[in-house]
VMD Tcl script that draws the C-alpha trace (Angstrom):
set ca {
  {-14.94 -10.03 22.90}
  {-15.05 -6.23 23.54}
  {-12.28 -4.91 25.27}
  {-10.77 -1.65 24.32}
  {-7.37 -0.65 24.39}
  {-6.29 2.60 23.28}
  {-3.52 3.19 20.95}
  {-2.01 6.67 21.26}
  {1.74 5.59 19.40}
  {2.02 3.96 16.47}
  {5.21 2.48 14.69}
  {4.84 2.77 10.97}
  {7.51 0.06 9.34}
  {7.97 1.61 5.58}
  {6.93 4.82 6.99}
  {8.92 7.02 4.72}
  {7.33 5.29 1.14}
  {4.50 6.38 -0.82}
  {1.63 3.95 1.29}
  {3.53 5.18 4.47}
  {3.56 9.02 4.50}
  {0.50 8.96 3.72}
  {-0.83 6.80 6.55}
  {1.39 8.92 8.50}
  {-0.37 11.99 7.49}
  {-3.76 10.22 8.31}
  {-2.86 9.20 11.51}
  {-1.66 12.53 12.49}
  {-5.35 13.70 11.36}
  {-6.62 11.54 13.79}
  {-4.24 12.55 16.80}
  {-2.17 9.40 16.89}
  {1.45 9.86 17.20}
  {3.90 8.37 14.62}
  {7.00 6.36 14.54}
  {8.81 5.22 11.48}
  {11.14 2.70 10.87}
  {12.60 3.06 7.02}
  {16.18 1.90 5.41}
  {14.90 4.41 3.01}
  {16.05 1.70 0.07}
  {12.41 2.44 -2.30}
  {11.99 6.23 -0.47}
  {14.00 9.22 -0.06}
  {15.28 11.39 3.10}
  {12.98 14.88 1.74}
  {9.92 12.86 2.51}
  {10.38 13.75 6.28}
  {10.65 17.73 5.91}
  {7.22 17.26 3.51}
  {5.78 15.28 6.49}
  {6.79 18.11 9.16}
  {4.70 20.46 7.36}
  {1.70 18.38 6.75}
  {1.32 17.00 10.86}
  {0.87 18.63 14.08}
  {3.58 15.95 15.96}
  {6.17 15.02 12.98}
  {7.17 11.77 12.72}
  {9.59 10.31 14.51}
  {12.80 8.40 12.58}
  {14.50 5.51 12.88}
  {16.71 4.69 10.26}
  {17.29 1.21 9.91}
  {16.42 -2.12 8.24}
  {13.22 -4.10 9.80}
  {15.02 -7.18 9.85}
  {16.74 -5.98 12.36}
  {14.77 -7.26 15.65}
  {16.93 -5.02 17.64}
  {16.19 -1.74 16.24}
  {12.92 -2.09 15.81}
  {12.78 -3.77 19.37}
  {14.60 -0.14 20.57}
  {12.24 1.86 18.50}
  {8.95 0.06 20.23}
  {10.40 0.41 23.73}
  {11.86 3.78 23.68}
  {8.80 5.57 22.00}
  {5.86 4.08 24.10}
  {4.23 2.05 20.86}
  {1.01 0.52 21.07}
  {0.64 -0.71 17.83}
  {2.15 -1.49 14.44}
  {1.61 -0.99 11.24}
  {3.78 -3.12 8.95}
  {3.98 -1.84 5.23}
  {7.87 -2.17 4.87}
  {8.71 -4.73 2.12}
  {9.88 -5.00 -1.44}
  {6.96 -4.93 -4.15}
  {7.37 -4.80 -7.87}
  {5.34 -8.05 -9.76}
  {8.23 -8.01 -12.38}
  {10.82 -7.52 -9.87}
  {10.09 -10.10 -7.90}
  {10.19 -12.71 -10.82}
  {13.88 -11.81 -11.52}
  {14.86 -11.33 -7.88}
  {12.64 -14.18 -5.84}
  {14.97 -15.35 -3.53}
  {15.04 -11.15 -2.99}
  {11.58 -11.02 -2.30}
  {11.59 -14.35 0.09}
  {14.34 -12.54 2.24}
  {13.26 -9.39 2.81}
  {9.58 -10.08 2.92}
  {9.34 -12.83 5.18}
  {12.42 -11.37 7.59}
  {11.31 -8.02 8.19}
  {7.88 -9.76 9.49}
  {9.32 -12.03 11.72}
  {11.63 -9.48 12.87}
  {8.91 -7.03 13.87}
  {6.68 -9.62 15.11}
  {9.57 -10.95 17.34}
  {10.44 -7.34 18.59}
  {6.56 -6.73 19.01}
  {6.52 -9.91 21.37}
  {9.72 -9.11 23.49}
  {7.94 -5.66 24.05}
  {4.35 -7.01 25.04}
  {2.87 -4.87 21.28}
  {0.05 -7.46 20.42}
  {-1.51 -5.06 17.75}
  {-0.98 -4.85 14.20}
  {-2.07 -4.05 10.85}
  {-0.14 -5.51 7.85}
  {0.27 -4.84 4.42}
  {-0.77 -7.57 1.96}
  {-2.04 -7.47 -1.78}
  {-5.08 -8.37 -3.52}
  {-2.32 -10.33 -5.84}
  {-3.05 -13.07 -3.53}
  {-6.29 -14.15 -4.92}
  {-6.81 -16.50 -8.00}
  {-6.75 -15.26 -11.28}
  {-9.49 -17.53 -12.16}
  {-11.50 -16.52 -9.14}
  {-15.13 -14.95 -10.23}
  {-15.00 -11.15 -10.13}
  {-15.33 -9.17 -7.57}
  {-12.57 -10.61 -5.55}
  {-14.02 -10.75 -1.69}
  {-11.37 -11.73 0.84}
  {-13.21 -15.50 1.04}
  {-11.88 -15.80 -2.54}
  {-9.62 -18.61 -3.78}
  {-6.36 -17.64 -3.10}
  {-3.55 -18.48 -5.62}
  {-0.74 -16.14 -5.41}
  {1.20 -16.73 -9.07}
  {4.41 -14.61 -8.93}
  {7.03 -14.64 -5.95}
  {5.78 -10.78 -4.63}
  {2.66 -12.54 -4.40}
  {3.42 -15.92 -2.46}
  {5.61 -13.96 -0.25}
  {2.82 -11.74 1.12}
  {0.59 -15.10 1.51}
  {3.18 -16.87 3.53}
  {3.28 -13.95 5.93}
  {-0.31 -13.96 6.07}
  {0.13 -17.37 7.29}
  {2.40 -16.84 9.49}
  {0.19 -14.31 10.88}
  {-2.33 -17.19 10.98}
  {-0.18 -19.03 12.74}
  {0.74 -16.87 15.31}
  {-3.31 -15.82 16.19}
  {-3.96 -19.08 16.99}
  {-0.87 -20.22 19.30}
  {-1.41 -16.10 21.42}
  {-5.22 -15.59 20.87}
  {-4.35 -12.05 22.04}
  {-2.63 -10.73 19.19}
  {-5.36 -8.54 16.93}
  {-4.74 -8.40 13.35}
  {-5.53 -6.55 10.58}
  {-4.72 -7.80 7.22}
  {-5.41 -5.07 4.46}
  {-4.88 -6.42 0.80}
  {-4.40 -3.37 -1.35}
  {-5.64 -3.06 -4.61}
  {-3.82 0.14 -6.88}
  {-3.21 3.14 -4.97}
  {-3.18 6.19 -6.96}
  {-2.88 10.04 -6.93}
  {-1.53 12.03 -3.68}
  {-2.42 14.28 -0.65}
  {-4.39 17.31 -1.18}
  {-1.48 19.33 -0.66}
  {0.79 17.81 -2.49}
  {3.70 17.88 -0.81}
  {3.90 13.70 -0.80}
  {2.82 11.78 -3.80}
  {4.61 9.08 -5.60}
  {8.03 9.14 -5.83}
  {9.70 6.17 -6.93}
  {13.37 5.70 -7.22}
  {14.69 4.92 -10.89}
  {12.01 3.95 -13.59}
  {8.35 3.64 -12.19}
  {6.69 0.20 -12.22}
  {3.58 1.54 -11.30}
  {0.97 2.68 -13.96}
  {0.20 6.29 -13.12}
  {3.66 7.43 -12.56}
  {4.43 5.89 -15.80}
  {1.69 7.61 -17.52}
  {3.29 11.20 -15.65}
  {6.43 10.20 -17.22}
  {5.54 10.22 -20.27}
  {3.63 13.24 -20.33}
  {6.96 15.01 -18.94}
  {9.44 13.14 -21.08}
  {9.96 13.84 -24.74}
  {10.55 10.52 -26.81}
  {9.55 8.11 -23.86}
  {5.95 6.86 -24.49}
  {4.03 5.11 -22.41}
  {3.96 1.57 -22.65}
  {0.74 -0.66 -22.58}
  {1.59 -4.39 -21.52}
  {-0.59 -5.34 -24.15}
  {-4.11 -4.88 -25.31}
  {-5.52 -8.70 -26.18}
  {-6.81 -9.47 -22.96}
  {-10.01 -10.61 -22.52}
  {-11.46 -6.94 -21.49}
  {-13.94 -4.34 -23.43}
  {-10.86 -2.74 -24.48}
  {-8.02 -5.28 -24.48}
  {-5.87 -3.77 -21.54}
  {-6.25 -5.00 -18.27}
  {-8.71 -3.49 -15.51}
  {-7.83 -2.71 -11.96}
  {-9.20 -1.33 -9.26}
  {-7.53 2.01 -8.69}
  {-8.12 3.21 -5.31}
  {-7.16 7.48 -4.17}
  {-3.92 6.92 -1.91}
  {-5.62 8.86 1.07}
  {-8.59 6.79 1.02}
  {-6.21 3.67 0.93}
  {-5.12 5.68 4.43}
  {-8.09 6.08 5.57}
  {-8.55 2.21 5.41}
  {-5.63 1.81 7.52}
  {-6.60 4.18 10.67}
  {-10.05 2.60 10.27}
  {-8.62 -1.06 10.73}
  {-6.51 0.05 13.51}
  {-9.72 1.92 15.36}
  {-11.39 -1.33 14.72}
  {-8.16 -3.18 16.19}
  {-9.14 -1.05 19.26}
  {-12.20 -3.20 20.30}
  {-12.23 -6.19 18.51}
  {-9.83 -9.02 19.46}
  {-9.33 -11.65 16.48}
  {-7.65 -11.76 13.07}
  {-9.83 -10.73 9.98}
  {-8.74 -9.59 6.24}
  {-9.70 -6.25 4.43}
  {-10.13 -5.71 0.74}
  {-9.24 -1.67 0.30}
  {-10.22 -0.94 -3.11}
  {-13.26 1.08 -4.63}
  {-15.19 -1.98 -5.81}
  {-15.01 -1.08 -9.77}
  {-12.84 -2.14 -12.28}
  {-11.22 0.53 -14.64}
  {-9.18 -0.58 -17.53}
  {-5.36 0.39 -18.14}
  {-6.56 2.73 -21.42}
  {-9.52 4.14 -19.53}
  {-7.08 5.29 -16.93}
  {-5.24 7.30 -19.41}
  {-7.39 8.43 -21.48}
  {-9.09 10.10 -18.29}
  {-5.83 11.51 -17.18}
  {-5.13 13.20 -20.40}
  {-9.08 14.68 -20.01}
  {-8.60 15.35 -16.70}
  {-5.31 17.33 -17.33}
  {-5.94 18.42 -20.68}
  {-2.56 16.96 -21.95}
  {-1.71 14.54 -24.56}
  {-0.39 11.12 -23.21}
  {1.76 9.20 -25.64}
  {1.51 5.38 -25.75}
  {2.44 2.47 -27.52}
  {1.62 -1.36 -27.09}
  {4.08 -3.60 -26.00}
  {4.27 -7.24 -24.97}
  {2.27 -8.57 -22.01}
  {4.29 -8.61 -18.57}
  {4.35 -11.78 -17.12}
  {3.01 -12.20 -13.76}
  {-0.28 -9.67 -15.14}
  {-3.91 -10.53 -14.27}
  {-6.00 -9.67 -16.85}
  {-8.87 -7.98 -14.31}
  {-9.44 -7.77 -10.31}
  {-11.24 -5.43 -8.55}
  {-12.85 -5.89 -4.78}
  {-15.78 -6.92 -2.92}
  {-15.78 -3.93 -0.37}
  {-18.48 -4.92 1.49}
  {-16.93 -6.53 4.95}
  {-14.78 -2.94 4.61}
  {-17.96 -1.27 4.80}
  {-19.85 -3.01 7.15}
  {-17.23 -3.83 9.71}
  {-14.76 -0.54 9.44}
  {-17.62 1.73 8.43}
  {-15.42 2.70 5.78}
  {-15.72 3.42 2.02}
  {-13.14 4.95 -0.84}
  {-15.09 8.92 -1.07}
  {-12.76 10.08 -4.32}
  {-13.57 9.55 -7.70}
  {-11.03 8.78 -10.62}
  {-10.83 12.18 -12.11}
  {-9.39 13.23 -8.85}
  {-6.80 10.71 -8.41}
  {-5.83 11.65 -12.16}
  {-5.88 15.36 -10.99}
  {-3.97 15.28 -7.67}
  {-1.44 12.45 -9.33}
  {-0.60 15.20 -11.81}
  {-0.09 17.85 -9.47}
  {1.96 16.34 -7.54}
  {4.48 15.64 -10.42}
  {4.07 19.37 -11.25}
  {4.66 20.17 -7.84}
  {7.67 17.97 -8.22}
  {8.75 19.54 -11.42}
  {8.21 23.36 -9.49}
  {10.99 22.24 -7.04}
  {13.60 21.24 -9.74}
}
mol new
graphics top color blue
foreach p $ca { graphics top sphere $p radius 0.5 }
foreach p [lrange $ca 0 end-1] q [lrange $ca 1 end] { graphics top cylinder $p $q radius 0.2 }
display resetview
């Protein structure tokens, strides 16, 4: 079925994190207005001055939690949406082995909340967040989105249950279009960089883990191990530029436009890079030193994944453009720029 429907307003759940400004940035780019949704619990309030000066038509801000159907009902109606992008939710692997009944709450609640509110308001479009964490570890690399999936840590199974909800819902209102985006490892920040990476307490993520170090006397980096079954013992992931990762998401929401259906999208670059590669390039890159040690293995690791971009390419006509060395390069700026403002 063709049958387009503009989108001119878009609600932007998690709008105020690291995956969300920068969506918000690239949506702006391609004249869509913005609306975000935040409790601002893994992002911070400066986030929205940055994003004035980066868009022609700021973002607009709700402040409020998306399990509440309410709000984010209000939010829909009173700014004209016409489609949603849902990235709010919790998302640390580790985390969400300590904390599952955490991760089950405010996963699965702030989906069915928006997807309630979307319903009340007649909002049948949406684009949702999931991880390429989903597939089996055991599945044959590449990962393409018809691999086994076998989610193995509670971060993981939460995103597949809302997938299937998702499922669910597709085929009882055949009108809903969905796009499910399963993210590999976003990296690296806007050209400006005025947003980047910010996370709140110690970093979970590799590459502001390797910018703490560099910044930090006496904290090395830690490498969850190095006996995995890899060329170099650490594990490989597919490390994708953060504004290509947004590019991905206006791309499935143009494609959302004239296509009804569900369908899932890997966004990743289609190599594999290991953990030590990754640093060792950032210290070239940025001509620093980056201290390290070896620790233990985390639980809830894979030892490799990277994607199968090819339906990505074919169906969204899109493709990651930027190369490692300038994910390492803008990643480190941005914590200079950081450092500047101190």
């Amino acid at each position: 079925m063709n049958n387009c429907r503009p989108h001119k307003t878009i609600l932007v759940t998690g709008g105020a994190g690291y995956i969300g400004s920068h969506c918000c940035v690239a949506l702006d780019q391609a004249g869509y207005r913005t609306v975000i949704v935040d409790n601002l619990t893994n992002s911070r309030a400066d986030v929205f001055n940055r994003l004035a000066r980066l868009c022609d038509t700021p973002p607009i801000f709700v402040q409020g939690d998306c399990r509440d159907t309410g709000l984010v009902q209000k939010a829909i109606a009173d700014h004209g949406v016409d489609a949603v992008m849902h990235l709010a939710g919790l998302k640390a692997v580790a985390e969400s082995l300590q904390q599952p009944v955490a991760y089950y709450d405010n996963n699965l609640y702030s989906l069915l909340s928006v997807v309630q509110a979307m319903q009340q308001e007649g909002v049948d479009d949406l684009i949702f967040s999931s991880t390429a964490t989903v597939y089996s570890s055991s599945a044959p690399h590449p990962f393409s989105e018809d691999s086994p999936i076998a989610p193995e840590q509670p971060y993981a199974r939460s995103k597949w249950m809302m997938e299937q909800i998702l499922s669910d819902l597709h085929h009882a209102s055949p009108q809903w279009r969905i796009g499910i985006l399963r993210y590999f490892n976003p990296v690296g920040s806007h050209s400006s960089h005025l947003i980047g990476e910010y996370p709140i307490g110690i970093p979970n993520n590799l590459m502001p883990r390797i910018c703490f170090a560099v910044t930090q006397k006496n904290a090395p980096l830690t490498l969850f191990g190095n006996d995995y079954p890899t060329d170099d013992g650490t594990c490989v992931r597919d490390y994708i530029h953060i504004m290509d990762l947004a590019d991905g998401h206006v791309a499935a929401l143009q494609h959302l436009r004239t296509q009804s259906g569900m369908m899932a999208f890997n966004l990743g670059t289609g190599h594999g890079v290991s953990v030590l590669t990754l640093v060792k390039t950032f210290a070239a890159v940025n001509q620093c030193q980056v201290p390290y040690i070896v620790g233990e293995r985390r639980a809830g690791d894979m030892s490799a994944f990277w994607a199968d971009v090819r339906r990505a390419q074919e169906v969204l006509k899109w493709s990651a453009q930027r190369d490692l060395t300038q994910m390492c390069r803008d990643a480190w700026q941005w914590q200079q720029q950081l450092q500047s403002e101190d």
